[in-house]
C-alpha positions as CSV (number, residue, x, y, z in Angstrom):
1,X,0.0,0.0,0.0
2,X,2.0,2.7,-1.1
3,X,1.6,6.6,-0.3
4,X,-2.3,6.4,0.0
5,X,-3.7,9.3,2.2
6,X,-6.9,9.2,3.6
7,X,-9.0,12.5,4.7
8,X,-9.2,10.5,8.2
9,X,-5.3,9.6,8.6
10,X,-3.3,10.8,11.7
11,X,-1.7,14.7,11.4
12,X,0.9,15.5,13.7
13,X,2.3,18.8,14.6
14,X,4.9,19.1,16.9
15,X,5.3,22.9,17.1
16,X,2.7,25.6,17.3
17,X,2.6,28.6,14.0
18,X,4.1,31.6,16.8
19,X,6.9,28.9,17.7
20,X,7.8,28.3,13.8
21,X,7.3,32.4,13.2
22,X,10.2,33.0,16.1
23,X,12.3,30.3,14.5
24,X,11.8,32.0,11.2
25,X,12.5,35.6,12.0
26,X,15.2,35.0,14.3
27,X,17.2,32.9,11.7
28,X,16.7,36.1,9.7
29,X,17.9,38.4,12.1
30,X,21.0,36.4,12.3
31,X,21.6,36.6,8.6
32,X,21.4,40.9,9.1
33,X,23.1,41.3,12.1
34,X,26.1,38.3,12.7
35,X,25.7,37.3,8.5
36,X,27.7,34.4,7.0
37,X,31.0,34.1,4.9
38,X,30.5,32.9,1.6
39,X,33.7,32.1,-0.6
40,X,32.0,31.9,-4.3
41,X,32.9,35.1,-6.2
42,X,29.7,34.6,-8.7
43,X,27.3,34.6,-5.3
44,X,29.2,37.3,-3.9
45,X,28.6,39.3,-6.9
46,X,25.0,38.5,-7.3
47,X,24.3,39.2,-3.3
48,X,26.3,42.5,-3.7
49,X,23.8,43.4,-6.6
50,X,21.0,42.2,-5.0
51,X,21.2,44.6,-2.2
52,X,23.0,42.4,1.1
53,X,26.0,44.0,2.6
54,X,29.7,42.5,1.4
55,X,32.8,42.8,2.6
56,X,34.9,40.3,1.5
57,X,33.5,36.9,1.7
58,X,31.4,38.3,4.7
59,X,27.8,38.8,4.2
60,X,24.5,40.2,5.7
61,X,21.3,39.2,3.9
62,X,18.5,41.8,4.4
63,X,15.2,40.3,5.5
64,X,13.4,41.5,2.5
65,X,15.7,39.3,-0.1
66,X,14.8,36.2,2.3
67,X,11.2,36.6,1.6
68,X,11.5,37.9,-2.1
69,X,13.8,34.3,-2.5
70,X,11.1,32.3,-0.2
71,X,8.2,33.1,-2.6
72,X,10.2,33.0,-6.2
73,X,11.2,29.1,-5.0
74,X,7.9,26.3,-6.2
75,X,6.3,25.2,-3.6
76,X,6.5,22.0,-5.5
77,X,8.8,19.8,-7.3
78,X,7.9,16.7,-9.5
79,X,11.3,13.9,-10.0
80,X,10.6,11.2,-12.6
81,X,12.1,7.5,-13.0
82,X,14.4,7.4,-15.8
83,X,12.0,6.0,-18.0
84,X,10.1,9.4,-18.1
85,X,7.4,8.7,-15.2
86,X,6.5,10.7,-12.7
87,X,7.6,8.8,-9.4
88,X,7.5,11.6,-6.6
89,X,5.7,14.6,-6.3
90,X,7.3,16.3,-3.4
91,X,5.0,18.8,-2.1
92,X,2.7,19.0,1.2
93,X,3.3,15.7,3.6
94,X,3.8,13.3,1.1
95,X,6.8,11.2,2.2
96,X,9.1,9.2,-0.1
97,X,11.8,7.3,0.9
98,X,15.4,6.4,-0.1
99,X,19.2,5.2,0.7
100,X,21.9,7.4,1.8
101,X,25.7,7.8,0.1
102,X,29.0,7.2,0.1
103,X,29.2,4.9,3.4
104,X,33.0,3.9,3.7
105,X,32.4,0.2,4.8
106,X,29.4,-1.9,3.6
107,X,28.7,-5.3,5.5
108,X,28.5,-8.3,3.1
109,X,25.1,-9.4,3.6
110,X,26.6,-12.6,2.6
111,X,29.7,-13.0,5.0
112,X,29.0,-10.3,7.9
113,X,31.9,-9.2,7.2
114,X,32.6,-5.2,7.3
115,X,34.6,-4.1,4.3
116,X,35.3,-1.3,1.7
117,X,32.6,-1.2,-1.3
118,X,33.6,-2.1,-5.0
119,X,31.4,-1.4,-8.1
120,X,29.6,-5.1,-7.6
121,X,28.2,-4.1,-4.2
122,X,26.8,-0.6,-5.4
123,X,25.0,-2.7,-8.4
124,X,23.6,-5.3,-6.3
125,X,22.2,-2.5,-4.0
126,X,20.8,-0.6,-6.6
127,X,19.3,-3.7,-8.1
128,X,18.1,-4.6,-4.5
129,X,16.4,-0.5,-4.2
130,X,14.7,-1.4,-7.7
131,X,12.8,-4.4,-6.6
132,X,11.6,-3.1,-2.8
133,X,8.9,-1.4,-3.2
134,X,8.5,0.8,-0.9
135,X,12.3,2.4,-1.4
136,X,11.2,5.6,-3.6
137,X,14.4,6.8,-4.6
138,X,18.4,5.4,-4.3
139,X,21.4,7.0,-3.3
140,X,25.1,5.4,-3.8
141,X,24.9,3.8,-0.5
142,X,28.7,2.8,-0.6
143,X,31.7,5.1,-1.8
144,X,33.4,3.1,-3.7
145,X,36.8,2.5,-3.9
146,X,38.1,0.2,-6.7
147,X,38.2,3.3,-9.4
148,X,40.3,6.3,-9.0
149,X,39.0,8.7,-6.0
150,X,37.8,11.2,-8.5
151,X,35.6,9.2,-10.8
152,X,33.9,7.4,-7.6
153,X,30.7,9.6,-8.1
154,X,30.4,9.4,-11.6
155,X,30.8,5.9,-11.8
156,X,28.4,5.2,-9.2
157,X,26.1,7.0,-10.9
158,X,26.8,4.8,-13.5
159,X,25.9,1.7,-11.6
160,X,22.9,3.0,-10.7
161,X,21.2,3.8,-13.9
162,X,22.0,0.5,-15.1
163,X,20.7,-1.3,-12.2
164,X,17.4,0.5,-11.1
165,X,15.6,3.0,-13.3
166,X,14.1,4.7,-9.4
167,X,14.8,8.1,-9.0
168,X,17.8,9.5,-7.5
169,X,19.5,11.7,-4.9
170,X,22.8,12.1,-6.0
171,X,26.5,13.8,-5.2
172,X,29.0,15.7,-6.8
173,X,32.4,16.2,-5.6
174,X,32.8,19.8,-7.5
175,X,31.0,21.8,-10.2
176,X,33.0,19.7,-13.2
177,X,31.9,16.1,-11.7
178,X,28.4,17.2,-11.0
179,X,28.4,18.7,-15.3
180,X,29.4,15.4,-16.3
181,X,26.7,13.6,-14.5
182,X,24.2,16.0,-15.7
183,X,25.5,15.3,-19.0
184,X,25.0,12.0,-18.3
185,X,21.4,12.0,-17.2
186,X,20.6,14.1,-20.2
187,X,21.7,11.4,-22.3
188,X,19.7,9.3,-20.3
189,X,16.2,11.0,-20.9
190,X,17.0,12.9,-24.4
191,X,18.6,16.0,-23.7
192,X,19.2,18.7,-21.0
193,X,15.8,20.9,-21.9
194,X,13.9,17.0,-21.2
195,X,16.5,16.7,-18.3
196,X,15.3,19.9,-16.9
197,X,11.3,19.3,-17.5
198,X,11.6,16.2,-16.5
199,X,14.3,15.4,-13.4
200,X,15.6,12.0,-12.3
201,X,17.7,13.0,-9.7
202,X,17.7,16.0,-6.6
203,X,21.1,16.7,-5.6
204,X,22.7,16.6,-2.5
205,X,24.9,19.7,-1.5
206,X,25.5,21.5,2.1
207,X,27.0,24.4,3.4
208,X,29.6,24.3,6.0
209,X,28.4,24.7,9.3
210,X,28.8,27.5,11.5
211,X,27.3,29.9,8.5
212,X,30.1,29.5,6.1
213,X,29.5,28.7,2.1
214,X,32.3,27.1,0.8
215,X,33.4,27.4,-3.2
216,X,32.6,24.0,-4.5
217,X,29.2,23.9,-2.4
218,X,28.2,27.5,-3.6
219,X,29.7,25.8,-7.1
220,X,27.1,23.5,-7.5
221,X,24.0,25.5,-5.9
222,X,24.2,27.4,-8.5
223,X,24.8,24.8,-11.3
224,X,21.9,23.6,-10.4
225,X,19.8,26.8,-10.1
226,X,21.0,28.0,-13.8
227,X,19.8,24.7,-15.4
228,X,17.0,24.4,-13.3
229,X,17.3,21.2,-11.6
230,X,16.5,20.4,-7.6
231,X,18.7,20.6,-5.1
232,X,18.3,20.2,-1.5
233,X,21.2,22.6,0.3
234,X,21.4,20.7,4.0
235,X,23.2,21.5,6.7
236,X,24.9,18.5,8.3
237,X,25.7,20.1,11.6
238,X,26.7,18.7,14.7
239,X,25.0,19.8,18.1
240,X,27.5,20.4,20.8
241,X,30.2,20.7,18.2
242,X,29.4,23.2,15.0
243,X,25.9,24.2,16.0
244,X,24.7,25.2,19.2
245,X,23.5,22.0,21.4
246,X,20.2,23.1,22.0
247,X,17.6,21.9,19.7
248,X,16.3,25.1,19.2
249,X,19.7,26.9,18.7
250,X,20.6,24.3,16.0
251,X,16.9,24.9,13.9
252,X,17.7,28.3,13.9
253,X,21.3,28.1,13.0
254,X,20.7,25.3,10.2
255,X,17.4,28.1,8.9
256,X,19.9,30.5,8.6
257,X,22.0,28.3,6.7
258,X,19.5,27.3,4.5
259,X,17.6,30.4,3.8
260,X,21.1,32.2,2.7
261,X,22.0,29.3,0.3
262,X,18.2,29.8,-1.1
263,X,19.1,33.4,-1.7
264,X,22.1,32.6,-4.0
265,X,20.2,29.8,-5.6
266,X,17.4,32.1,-6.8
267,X,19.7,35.1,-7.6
268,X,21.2,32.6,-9.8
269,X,17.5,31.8,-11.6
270,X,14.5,32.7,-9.8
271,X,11.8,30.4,-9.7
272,X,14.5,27.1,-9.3
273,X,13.1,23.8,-8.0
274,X,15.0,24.1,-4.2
275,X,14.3,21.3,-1.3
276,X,14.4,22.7,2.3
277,X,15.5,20.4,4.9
278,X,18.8,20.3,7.1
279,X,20.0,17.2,10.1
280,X,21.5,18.4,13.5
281,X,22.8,15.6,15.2
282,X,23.7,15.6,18.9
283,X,27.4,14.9,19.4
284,X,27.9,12.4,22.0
285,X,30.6,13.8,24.2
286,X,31.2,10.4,25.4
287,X,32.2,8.9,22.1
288,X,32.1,12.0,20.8
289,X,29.8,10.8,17.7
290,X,27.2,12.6,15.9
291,X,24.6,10.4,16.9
292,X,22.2,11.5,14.0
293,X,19.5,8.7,15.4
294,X,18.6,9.9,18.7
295,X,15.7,11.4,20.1
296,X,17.0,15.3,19.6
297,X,17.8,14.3,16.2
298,X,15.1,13.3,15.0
299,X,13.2,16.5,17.1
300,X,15.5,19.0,15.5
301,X,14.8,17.4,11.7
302,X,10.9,17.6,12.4
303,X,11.0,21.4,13.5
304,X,12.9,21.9,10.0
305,X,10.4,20.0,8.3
306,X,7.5,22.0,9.6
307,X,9.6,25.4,8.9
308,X,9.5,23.8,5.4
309,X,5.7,23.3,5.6
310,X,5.4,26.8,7.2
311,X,7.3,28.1,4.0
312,X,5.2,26.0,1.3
313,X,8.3,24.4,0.2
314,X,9.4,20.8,-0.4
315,X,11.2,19.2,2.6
316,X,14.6,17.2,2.5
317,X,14.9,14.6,6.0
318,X,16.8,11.3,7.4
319,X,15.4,8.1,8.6
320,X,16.3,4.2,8.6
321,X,19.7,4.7,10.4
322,X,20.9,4.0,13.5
323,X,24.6,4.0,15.5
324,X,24.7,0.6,15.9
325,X,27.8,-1.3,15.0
326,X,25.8,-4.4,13.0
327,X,22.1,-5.4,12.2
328,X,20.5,-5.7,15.8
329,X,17.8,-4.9,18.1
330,X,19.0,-1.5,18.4
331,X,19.4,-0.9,14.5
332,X,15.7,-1.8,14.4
333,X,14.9,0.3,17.3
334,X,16.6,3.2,16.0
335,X,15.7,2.7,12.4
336,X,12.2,2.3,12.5
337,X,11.3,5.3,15.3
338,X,13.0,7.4,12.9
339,X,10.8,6.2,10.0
340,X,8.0,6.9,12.1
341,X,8.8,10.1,12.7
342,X,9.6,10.9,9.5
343,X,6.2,9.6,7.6
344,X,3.7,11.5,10.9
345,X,5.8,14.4,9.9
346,X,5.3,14.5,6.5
347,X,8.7,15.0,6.0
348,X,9.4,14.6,1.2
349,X,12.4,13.1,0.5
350,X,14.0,11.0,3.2
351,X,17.4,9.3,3.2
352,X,19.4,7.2,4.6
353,X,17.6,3.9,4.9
354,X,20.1,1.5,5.8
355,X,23.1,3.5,7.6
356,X,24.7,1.9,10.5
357,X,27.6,3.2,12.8
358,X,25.9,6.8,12.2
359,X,26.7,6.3,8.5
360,X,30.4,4.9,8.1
361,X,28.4,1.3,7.4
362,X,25.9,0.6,5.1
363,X,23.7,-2.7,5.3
364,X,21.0,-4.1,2.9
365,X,19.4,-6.5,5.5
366,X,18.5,-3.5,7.6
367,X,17.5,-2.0,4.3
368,X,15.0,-4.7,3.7
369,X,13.8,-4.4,7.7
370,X,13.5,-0.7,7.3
371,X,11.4,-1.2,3.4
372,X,9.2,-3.5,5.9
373,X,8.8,0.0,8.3
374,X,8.3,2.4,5.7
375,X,4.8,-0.1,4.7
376,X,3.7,-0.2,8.0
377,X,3.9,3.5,8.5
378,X,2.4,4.1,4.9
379,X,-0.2,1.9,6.2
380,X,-1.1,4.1,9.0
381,X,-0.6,7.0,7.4
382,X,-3.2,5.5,4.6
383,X,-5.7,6.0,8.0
384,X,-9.8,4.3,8.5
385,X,-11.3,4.5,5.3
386,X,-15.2,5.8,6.1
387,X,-16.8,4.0,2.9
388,X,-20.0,1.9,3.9
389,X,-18.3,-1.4,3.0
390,X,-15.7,-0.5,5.3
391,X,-17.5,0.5,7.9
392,X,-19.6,-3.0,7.5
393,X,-22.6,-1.7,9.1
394,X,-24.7,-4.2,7.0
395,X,-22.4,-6.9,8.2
396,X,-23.0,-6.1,11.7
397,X,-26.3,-6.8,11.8
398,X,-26.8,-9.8,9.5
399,X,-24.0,-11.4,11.8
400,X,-25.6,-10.0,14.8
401,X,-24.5,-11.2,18.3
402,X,-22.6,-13.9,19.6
403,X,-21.8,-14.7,15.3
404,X,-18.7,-15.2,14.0
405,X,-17.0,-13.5,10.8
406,X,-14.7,-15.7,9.6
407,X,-16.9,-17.8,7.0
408,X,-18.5,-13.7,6.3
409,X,-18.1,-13.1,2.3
410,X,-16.8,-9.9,3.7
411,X,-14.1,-10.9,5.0
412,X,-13.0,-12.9,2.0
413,X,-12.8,-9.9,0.4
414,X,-11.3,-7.4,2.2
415,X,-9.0,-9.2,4.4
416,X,-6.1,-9.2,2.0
417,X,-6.4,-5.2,1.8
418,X,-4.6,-5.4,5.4
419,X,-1.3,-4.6,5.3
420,X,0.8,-7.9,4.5
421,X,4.2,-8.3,6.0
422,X,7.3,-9.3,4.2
423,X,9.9,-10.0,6.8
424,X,7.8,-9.6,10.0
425,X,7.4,-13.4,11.2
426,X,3.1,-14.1,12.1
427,X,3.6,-17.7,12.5
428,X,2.8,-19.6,15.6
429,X,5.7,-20.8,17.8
430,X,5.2,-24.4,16.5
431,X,5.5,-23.2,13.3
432,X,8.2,-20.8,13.3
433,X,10.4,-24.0,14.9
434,X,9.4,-25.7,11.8
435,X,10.6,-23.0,9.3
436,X,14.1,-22.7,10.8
437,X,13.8,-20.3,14.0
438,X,14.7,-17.7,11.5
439,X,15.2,-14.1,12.9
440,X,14.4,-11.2,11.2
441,X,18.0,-10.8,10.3
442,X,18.1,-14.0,8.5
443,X,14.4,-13.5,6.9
444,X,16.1,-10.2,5.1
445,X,19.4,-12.0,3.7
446,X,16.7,-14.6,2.1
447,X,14.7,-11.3,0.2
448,X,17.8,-10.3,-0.6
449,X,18.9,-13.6,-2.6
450,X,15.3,-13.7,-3.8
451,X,15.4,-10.0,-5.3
452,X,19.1,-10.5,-6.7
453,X,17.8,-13.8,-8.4
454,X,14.1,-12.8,-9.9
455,X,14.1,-9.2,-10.0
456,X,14.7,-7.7,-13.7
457,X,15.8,-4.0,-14.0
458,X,14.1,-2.2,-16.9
459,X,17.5,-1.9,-19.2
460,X,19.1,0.4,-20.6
461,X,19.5,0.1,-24.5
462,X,23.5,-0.6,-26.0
463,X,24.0,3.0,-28.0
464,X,22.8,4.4,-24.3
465,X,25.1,2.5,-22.0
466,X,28.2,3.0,-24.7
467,X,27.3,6.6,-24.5
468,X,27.3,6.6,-20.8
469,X,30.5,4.6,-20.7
470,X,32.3,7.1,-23.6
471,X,31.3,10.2,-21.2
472,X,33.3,7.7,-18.3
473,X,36.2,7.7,-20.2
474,X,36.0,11.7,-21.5
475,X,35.3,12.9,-17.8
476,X,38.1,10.3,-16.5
477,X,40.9,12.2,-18.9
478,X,39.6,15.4,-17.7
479,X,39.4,14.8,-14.0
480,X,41.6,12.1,-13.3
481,X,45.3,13.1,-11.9
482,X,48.2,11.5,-13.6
């Protein structure tokens, strides 16, 4: 049952409009009065001429050109599948779910062994993403490490088109890699101007928290604005450590950030498709580990959703990982409360399905587990249908008291709209004994095997993949250091 909202499904609101409003205007008062330092000439230029104070790569935004930038972004943005469909339409509190990136260790779901990712492990993930279905969109998942350092992203993205035709959320390392990829995708879907009408992928860029904009992020915000592709701009801050540790002090910090990469972005082209959203994790000063799974985590990512909401624009978020070292009871913990959270908040795009050891480890089984969450949550979220054959009033009195519904013809046909599980285990004890005593661990390596073995990827065509694999070889001369 995938993304069906009901008038009567559950809203959730976790701060009041005057609590949002003080976020809002503060984070805007901090962008006049303390500013940020931006080190992109072309932004500096356009800010100057736009009417914020400069001096040097010091700047102070004016309110006014906040909300003049709020209201030129759409409050909507449409990403397609690669064969030209429209997969996600990310606008009010529909949620749509996806992998994270570049994780530098995978765990074989095969061996349990932790190790770097090669190329094979990035296709069989992406070929895993296609055949879930409840995984919206992919990211990379692993950074992989048997090409040279600077093609990683462009190959990956490689991989992924010809192993799952989902939408994307990808990454760039500069401006160069991230026009070679949208070269790529253009050849993809026929062109740039299709490319444009019609986007596979959102891209992932961040500014560098406290309040600076560094070259290559500014780089490729504005890549994206003049070719008018999305982009989320996230800060990745770190409570405690490069944002304040308050929750509140790290929404408002992570707005500001936001709202002055927006600014830049629709200097650049007014009216670009831009995806709010930002994750503030709570360094543990124990371990001292962004622990981007606990409770203020997940608190601090909901208030930026709702600032989102507030500004009728499409919101970026996090969900499905968790700090543990390997695929336990507190990966599943973890995982699925963020998920939760995630879907009651409404938050669009959500990544990082999958992450363990707060995202140096990626895992397929707990991707599988975490596919399992998302349907239950889209289940709930789907709400009590008020039709008269659901609400069985007829039923109710032909069965009458002290009657039993099993043998009831409407049962038979509307038990199987209940939400089915996949990897959740309904068996009685007895039973389970006799399929194995299989945990849910061991129930997600089997979907695994059974994806890898029957799923087929819609393919690409050969003149597409050779013109995929030529741009490969022109982007490797280019980039790669001899």
């Amino acid at each position: 049952m995938t993304n069906v909202y009901s008038p009567y499904a559950p809203q959730f609101s976790l701060m009041p409009k005057n609590a949002l409003e003080e976020i809002h205007w503060n984070s805007c008062r901090l962008l006049e009065t303390v500013g940020v330092n931006v080190f992109n000439t072309e932004a500096l230029n356009l800010l100057k001429d736009a009417g914020a104070l400069v001096k040097g790569n010091h700047v102070r935004i004016p309110t006014g050109l906040v909300e003049w930038a709020l209201k030129a972004a759409p409050s909507r943005i449409t990403v397609y599948d690669r064969l030209g469909n429209p997969k996600m339409y990310l606008e009010g509190t529909k949620s749509y779910f996806g992998t994270g990136s570049d994780c530098p260790n995978i765990i074989d779901h095969q061996t349990g062994i932790r190790r770097k990712p090669v190329r094979e492990d990035i296709a069989l993930s992406a070929k895993l993403c296609d055949g879930l279905p409840n995984i919206d969109f992919l990211m990379s998942m692993g950074l992989i490490t048997d090409v040279p350092e600077e093609m990683a992203y462009l190959e990956q993205f490689n991989i992924m088109v010809n192993n799952s035709s989902k939408p994307m959320t990808i990454i760039a390392a500069d401006g160069k890699c991230l026009e070679y990829t949208i070269e790529m995708a253009s050849l993809l879907v026929g062109g740039q101007d299709e490319l444009s009408n019609k986007p596979i992928f959102v891209l992932y860029d961040e500014p560098s928290s406290p309040l600076q904009h560094s070259d290559t992020a500014v780089e490729k915000l504005l890549i994206m604005a003049e070719k008018r592709l999305p982009t989320n701009y996230s800060p990745g801050a770190m409570a405690g450590a490069t944002c304040p540790v308050t929750p509140a002090g790290a929404v408002i910090q992570a707005v500001s950030e936001i709202l002055s990469g927006l600014v830049m972005h629709q200097l650049k082209n007014p009216g670009a498709p831009f995806v709010f959203g930002a994750g503030m994790s709570p360094m543990d000063m124990g371990s001292m580990q962004p622990t981007y799974c606990a409770p203020e985590a997940m608190l601090t990512q909901a208030a930026v959703c709702q600032l989102a909401q507030y500004h009728n624009l499409p919101s970026w978020g996090f969900a499905g990982c968790s700090g543990s070292k390997t695929v336990d009871e507190q990966a599943a913990l973890e995982a699925g409360s963020f998920v939760f959270m995630a879907g009651i908040m409404g938050s669009n795009l959500v990544h990082d399905l999958g992450y363990l050891e707060f995202g140096l480890t990626f895992s397929n089984e707990l991707l599988v587990i975490c596919n399992e969450a998302v349907g239950q949550v889209r289940r709930i979220l789907g709400g009590v249908h008020m039709t008269p054959d659901q609400m069985a009033i007829d039923v109710i009195e032909k069965v009458g008291p002290g009657g039993n519904y099993l043998g009831h013809e409407h049962t038979f046909n509307n038990f199987r709209r209940n939400w089915q599980p996949d990897v959740t285990d309904r068996r009685s004890y007895e039973q389970w004994v006799d399929k194995g005593s299989t945990t849910m661990r061991q129930r997600a390596k089997d979907k695994i095997e059974h994806i890898i073995d029957t799923h087929t990827v819609a393919p690409l065509d050969d003149k597409t993949r050779q013109g995929l694999l030529d741009i490969l070889r022109e982007a490797e001369k280019d980039m790669v250091k001899k």
